[in-house]
ZAKOLKOL-408796 format. One record per residue (C-alpha): residue in one letter; x, y, z; residue number from 1. Coordinates in pm, 1 decimal. Each point is the difference from the previous one (the first is absolute). Layout:
N
+---------+----------+----------+----------+-----+
! residuo !     east !    north !       up ! num !
+---------+----------+----------+----------+-----+
!       A !        X !        Y !        Z ! NUM !
...
+---------+----------+----------+----------+-----+
This chain:
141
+---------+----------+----------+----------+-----+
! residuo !     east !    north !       up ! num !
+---------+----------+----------+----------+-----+
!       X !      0.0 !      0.0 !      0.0 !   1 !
!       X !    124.9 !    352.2 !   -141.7 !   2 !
!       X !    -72.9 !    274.4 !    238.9 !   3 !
!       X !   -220.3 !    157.8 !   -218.5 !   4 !
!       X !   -218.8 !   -314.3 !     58.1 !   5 !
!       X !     50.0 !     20.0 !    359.5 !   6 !
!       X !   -134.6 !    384.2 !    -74.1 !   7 !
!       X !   -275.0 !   -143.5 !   -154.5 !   8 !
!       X !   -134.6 !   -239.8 !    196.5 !   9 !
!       X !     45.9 !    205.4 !    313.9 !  10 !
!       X !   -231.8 !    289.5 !   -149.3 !  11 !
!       X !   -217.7 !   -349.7 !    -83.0 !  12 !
!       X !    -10.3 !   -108.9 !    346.7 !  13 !
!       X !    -89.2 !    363.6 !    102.7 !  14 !
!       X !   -310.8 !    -47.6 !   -136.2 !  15 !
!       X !   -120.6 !   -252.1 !    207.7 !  16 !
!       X !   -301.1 !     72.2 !    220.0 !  17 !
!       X !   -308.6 !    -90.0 !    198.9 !  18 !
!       X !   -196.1 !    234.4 !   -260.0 !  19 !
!       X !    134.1 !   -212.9 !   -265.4 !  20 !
!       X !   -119.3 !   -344.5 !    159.1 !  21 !
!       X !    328.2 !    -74.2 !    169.0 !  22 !
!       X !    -31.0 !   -175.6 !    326.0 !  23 !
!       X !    217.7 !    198.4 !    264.6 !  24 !
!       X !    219.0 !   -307.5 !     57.6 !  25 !
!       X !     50.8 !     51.4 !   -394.8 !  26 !
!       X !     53.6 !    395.4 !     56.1 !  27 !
!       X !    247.2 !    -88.4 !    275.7 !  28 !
!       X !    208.4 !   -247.6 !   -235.5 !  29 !
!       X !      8.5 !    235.6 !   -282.3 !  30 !
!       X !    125.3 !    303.7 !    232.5 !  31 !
!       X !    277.5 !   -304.6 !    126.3 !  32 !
!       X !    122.0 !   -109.5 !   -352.8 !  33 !
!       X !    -11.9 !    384.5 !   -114.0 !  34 !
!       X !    213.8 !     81.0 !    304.9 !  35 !
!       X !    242.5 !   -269.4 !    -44.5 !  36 !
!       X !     42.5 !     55.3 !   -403.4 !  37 !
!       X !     86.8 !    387.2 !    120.3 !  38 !
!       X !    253.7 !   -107.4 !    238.1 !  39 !
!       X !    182.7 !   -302.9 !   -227.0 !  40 !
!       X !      4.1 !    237.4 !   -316.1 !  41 !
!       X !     71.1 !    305.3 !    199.9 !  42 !
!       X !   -280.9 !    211.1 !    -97.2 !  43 !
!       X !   -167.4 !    306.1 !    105.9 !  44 !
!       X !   -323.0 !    123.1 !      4.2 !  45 !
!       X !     28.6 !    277.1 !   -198.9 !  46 !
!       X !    127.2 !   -221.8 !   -288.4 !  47 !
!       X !   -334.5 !   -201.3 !    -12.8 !  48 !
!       X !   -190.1 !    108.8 !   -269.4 !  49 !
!       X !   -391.5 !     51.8 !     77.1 !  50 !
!       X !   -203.0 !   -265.0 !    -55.1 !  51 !
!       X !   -254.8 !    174.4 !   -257.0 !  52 !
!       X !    294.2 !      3.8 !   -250.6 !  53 !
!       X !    -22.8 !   -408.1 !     -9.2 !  54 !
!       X !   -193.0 !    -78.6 !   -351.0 !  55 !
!       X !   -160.6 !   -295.1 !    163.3 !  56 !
!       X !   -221.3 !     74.8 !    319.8 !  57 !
!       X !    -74.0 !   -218.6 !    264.6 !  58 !
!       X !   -290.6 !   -199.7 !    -52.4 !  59 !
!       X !   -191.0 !   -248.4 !    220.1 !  60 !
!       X !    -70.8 !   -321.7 !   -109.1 !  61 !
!       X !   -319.9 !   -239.7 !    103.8 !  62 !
!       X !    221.5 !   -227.3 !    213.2 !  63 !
!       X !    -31.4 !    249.2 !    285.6 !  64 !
!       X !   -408.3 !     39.2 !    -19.1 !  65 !
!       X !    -23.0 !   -385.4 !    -76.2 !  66 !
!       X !    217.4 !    -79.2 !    377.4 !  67 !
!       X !   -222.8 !    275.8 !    156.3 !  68 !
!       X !   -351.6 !   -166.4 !   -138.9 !  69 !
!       X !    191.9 !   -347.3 !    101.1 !  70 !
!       X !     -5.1 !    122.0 !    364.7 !  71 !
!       X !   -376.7 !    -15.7 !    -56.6 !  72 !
!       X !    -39.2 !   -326.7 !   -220.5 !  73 !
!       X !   -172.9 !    247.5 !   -314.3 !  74 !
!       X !    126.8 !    -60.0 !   -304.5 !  75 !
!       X !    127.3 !    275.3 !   -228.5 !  76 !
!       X !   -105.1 !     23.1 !   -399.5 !  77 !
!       X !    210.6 !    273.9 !   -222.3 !  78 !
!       X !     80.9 !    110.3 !   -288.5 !  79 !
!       X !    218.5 !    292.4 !   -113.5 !  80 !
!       X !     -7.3 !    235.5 !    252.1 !  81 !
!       X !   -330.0 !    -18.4 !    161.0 !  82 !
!       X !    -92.9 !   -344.0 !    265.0 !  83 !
!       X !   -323.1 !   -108.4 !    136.0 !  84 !
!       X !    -98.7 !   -219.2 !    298.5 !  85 !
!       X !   -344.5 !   -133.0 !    136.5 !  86 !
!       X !    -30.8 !     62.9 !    399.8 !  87 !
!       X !   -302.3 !   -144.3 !     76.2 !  88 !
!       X !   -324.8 !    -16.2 !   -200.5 !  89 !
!       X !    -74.6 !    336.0 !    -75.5 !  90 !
!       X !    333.2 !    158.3 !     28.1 !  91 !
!       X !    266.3 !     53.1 !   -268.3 !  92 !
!       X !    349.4 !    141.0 !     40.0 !  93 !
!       X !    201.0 !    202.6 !   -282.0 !  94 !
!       X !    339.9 !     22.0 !    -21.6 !  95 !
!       X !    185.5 !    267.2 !   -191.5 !  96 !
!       X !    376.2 !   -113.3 !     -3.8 !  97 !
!       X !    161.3 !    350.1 !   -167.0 !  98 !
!       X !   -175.7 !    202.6 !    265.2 !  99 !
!       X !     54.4 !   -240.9 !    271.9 ! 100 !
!       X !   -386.8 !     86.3 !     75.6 ! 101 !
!       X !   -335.5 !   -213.9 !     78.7 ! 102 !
!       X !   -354.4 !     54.4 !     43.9 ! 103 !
!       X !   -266.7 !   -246.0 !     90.9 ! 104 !
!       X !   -327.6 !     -9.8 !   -142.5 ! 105 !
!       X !   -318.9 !   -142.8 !    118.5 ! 106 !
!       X !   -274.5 !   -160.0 !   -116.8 ! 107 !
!       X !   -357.7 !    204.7 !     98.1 ! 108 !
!       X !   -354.7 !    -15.3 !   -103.6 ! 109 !
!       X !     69.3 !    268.9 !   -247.7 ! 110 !
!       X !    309.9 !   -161.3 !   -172.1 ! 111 !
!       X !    351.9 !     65.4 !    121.6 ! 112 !
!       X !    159.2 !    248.7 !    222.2 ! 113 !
!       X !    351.4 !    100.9 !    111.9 ! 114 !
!       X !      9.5 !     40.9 !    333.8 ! 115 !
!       X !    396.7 !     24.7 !    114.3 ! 116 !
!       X !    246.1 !     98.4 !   -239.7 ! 117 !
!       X !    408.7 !      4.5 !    144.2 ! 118 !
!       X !    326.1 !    -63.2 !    -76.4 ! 119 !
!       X !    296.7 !   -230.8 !    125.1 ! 120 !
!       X !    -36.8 !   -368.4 !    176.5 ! 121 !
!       X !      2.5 !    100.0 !    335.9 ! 122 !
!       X !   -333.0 !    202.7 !    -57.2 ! 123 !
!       X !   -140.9 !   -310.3 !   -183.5 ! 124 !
!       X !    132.9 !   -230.4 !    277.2 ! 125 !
!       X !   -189.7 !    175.9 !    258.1 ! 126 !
!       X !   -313.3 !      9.4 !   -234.0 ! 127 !
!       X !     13.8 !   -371.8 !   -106.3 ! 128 !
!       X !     41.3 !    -85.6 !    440.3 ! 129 !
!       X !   -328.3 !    115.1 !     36.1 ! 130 !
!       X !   -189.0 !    -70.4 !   -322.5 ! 131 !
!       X !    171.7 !   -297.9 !   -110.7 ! 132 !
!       X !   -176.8 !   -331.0 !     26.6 ! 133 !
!       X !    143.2 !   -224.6 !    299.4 ! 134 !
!       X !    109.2 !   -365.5 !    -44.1 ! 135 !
!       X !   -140.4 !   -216.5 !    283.5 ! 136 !
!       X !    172.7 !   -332.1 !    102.3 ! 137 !
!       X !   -171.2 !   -282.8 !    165.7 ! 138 !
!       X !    309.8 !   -122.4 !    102.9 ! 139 !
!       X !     15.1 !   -144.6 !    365.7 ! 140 !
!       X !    278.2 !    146.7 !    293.6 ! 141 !
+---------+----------+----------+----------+-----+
């Protein structure tokens, strides 16, 4: 690795965030290895370029939504950029990957209605503890 890749990846790792779907012991690891690149290659901060100059922003993929959902035993459908998943009977999550953004919307007696609209998984993690179907076992202790 050429230090102009350590450059790189360090204004990369920057990047990395909760608002971005990171998990913070992700954040954490990315501040770690961005720390320890600066040190071995002997590099500044003032010599990291900004991150908006990358051609290539940082994008979240559907592995992160589909571990979230997981949590919840819902099963994800996507295509593109914009994900679906059935809570319940009447309820139906979208997904909007680019914009890292959801919104449920519910069935009513005059067709369907959004009612919560958000962003991130944490906000969707709290929504999906207290609307989510729960599994029951019959399992004896």
């Amino acid at each position: 690795m050429t230090v102009e890749d350590a450059r790189r990846k360090i204004a990369l790792l920057r990047r990395v965030s909760t608002d971005k779907g990171a998990l913070a012991a992700e954040r954490e690891a990315a501040y770690r290895l961005q720390k320890a690149l600066m040190e071995r290659y002997a590099i500044k901060d003032q010599e990291i370029p900004d991150g908006q100059t990358t051609s290539r922003p940082f994008s979240l993929n559907w592995d992160y939504w589909k571990e979230l959902l997981g949590e919840f035993d819902l099963s994800l459908t996507h295509f593109g950029g914009r994900g679906s998943v059935e809570i319940g009977r009447n309820i139906i999550a979208h997904i909007r990957l680019a914009a890292n953004e959801w919104w449920i919307e519910e069935r009513t007696p005059r067709g369907r209605q959004i009612t919560v609209r958000d962003r991130g998984f944490d906000t969707m993690r709290t929504y999906l503890k207290e609307h989510a179907p729960r599994g029951y076992s019959f399992l004896r202790r």
